[in-house]
N, C-alpha and C positions, 0 to 999 in steps of 0.2 A: 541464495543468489543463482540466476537461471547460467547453466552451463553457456559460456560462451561460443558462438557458431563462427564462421568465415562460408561467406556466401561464394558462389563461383565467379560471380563479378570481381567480389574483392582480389581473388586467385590470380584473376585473370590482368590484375591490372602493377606492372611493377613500382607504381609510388607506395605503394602500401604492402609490399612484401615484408617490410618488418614488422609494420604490424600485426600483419599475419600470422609474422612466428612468433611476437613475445604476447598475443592471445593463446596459441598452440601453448605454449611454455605454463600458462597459468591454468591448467584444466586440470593436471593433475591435482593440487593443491585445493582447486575446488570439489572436487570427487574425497578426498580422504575426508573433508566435513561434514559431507552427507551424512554420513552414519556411526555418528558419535557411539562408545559400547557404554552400553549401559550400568550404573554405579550401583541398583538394586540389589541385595538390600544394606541399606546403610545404618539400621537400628533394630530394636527387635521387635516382633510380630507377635501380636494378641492372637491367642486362637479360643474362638469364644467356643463354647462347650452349652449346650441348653438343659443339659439333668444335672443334677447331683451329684459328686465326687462317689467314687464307688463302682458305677454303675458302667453297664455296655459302651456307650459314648463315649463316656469320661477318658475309662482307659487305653480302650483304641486311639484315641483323640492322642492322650499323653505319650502312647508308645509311639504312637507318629510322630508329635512334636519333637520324641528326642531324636531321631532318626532326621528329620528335618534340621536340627540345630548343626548337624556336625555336616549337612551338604553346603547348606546357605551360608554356614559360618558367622549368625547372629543369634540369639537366645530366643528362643517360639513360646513366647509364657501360656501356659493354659490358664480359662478364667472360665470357673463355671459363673452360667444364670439361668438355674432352671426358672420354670411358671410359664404357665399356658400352656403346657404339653410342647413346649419348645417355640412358640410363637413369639415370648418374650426376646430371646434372643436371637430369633432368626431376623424380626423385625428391627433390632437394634443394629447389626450387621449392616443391612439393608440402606441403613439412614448413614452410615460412617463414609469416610471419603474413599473412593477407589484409588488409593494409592500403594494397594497390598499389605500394609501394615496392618488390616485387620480383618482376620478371618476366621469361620467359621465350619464346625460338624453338621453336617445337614443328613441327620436319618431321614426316613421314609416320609416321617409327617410335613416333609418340608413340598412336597406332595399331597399331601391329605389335608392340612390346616386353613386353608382358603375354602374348603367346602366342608368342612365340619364344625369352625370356628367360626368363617369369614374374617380369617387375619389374612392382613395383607403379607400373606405370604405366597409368592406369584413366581415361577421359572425365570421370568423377563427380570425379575428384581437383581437378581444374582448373575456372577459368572461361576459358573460350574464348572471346577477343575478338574476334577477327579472323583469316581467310586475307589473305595479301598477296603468296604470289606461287606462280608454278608451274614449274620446272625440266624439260624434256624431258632423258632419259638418253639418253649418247652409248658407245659402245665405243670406245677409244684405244688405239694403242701407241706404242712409240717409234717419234720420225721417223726411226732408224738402222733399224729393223726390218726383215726380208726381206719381211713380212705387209702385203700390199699392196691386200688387199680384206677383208668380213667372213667370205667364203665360205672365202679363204686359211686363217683364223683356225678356223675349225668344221673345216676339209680337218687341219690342224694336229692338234686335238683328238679326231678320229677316230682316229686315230694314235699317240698319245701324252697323257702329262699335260700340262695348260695352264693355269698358275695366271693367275688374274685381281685385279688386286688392287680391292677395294671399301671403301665406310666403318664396316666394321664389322661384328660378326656381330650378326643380326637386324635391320641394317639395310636400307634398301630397295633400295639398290642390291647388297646382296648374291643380296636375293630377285629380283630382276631380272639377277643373271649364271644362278643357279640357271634363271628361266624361261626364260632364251636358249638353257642347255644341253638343256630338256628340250623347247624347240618346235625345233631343230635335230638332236636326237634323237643328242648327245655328252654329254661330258660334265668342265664345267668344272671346278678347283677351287680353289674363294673362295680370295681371302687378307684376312681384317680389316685395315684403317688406322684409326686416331683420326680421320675426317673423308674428304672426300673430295679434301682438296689434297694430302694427302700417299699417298689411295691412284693420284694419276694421276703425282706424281710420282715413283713405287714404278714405275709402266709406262715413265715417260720417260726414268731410269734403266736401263731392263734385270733390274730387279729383280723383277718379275713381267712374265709374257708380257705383261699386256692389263690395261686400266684398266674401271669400268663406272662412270660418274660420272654428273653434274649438265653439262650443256653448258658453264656458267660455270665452273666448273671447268677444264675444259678447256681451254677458251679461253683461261683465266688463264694456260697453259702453251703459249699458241700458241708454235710451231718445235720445242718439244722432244715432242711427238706429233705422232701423224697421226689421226685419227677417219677411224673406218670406216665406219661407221652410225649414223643417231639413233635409238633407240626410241620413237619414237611414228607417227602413223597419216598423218601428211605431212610433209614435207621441212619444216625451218627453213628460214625468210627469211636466214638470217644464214652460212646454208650449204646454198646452193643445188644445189651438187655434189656434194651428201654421200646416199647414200642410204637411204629407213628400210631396217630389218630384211626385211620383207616385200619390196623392190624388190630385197633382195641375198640374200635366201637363200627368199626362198618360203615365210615365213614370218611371219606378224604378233606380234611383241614389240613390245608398247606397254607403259613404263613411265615412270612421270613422281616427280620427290620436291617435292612442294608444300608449304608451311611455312605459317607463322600464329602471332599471338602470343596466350601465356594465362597466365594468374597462378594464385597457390594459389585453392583452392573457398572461396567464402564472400565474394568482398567487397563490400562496401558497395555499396548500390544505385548510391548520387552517383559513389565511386568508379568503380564499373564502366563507366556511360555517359560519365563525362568520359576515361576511358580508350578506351572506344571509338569514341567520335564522334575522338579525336584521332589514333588508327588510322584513319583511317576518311580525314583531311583528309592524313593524311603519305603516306598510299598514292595519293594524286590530287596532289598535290604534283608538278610539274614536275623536282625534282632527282631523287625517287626513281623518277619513270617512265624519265627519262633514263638513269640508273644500271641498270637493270632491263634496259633493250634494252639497252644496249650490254654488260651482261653476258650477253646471250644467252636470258635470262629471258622469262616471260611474265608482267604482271601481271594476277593472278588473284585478285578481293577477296571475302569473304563477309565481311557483318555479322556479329553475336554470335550471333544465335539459328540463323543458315544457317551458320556455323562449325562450331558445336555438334552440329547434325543430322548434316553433311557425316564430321566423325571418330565420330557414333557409327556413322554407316553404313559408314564405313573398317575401323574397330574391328570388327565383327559380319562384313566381308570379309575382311578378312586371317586371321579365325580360322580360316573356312572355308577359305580354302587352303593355311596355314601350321601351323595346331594338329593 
């Protein structure tokens, strides 16, 4: 209801001075209705997950959700759906109502998937809440393997076929075996997993020569690989002996799979910032820092609106070198 006014006329005129004042008297009573506080959330919140239980995503995903259960004070269920290299779920997100009750892990390919795939998977689809963490890529093989450096591995591929197994076609760590082969100037050949626990466990197996993961991944399979190399631009703290691409074959491969959580486009203002301010305290939260290093991670946060910028800029890059 429009706040009520008293024009100068009215002031000016004393038949209607009581009018005047029992208007004046009902303002405040219409101001405290304006802005009702909001009841979010009132039940619990799906957080859809797109790999396999195990893997990079998955656990980040879950050490957030718990971290999340105890600010929001509602239960955050994880549900994985891998397939499609994450398209299956990203698109199902997508189509759900915006009312914050269902939300989503959005790694890199959420990025990559509309030009690799042609899934409708599109920045505008989503609200982007938050980044919360960042994965340096490692190359693994079995700890049985004769392949005893990266250089071994590229010498191998010169040579002969060398499958690699990744999370996925149009995923990021496929695009990142694809950049390894073509700044070492071979040539590898991807193999999709639903995730990337079961594309390292595909390597520690003997089922494909060579893994191209999330560090946590790998690590999650410490003794049944061996990593060769990190993909990024300095050595991990967490593997000191390990050396990047560029220290083992003369060659700079930097590739990293960073994640962040986002819901369908559209939701409520109240909704959105109690959702992100609550990303925002579960990411500085002491269990999911700790979780984070010891999985081998970086945590790496953007707000909403540095999120949003960060994937349309992702988006507009990957076209350019994938499309």
């Amino acid at each position: 209801m429009p706040r009520p006014r008293i024009t100068r006329a009215a002031v000016g005129l004393a038949a209607l001075a009581f009018t005047a004042v029992s208007l004046a008297a009902c303002t405040p009573v219409a101001e405290e209705s304006e802005s009702p506080e909001s009841t979010f959330p009132e039940k619990d919140i799906r957080l859809i997950i797109q790999a396999n239980p195990g893997g990079g995503s998955d656990l980040s995903s879950r050490a957030l959700a718990t971290e999340l259960e105890s600010i929001l004070g509602v239960s955050v269920i994880p549900e994985n759906m891998p397939g499609a290299a994450g398209a299956l779920a990203m698109e199902y997100v997508a189509e759900q109502p915006a009312d914050g009750y269902t939300i989503g892990f959005g790694p890199a390919e959420i990025a990559m998937l509309n030009t690799t795939q042609g899934a409708n998977v599109l920045p505008e689809n989503f609200d982007l809440l938050g980044q919360i963490m960042l994965a340096p890529g490692v190359v693994s093989v079995s700890a049985n393997s004769d392949i005893q450096s990266l250089e071994d591995l590229v010498d191998q591929a010169g040579s002969g076929a060398v499958t690699v197994a990744n999370s996925g076609a149009g995923s990021i760590w496929e695009a990142a075996t694809l950049g390894l082969g073509e700044q070492a100037g071979v040539e590898f050949t991807p193999v999709p997993y639903d995730g990337g626990a079961t594309a390292v466990a595909a390597a520690a197996s003997g089922e494909t020569v060579a893994a191209v993961s999330g560090l946590g991944e790998a690590l999650a399979q410490e003794g049944a690989v061996r990593i060769l190399a990190v993909l990024n631009d300095e050595r991990h703290p967490n593997l000191e002996d390990v050396p990047t691409a560029d220290e083992a074959i003369g060659e700079e491969v930097v590739f990293g799979g960073w994640g962040g959580i986002y819901a369908p486009a559209g939701l409520p203002d109240d909704v959105h910032d109690i959702l992100e301010s609550a990303i925002a305290e579960a990411v500085e939260s002491d269990g999911y820092q700790k979780f984070q290093k010891s999985a081998g991670n970086l945590v790496v946060y953007r707000d909403s609106a540095e999120f949003t910028t960060f994937v349309e800029e992702q988006f507009d890059l990957f076209k350019d070198l994938l499309g």
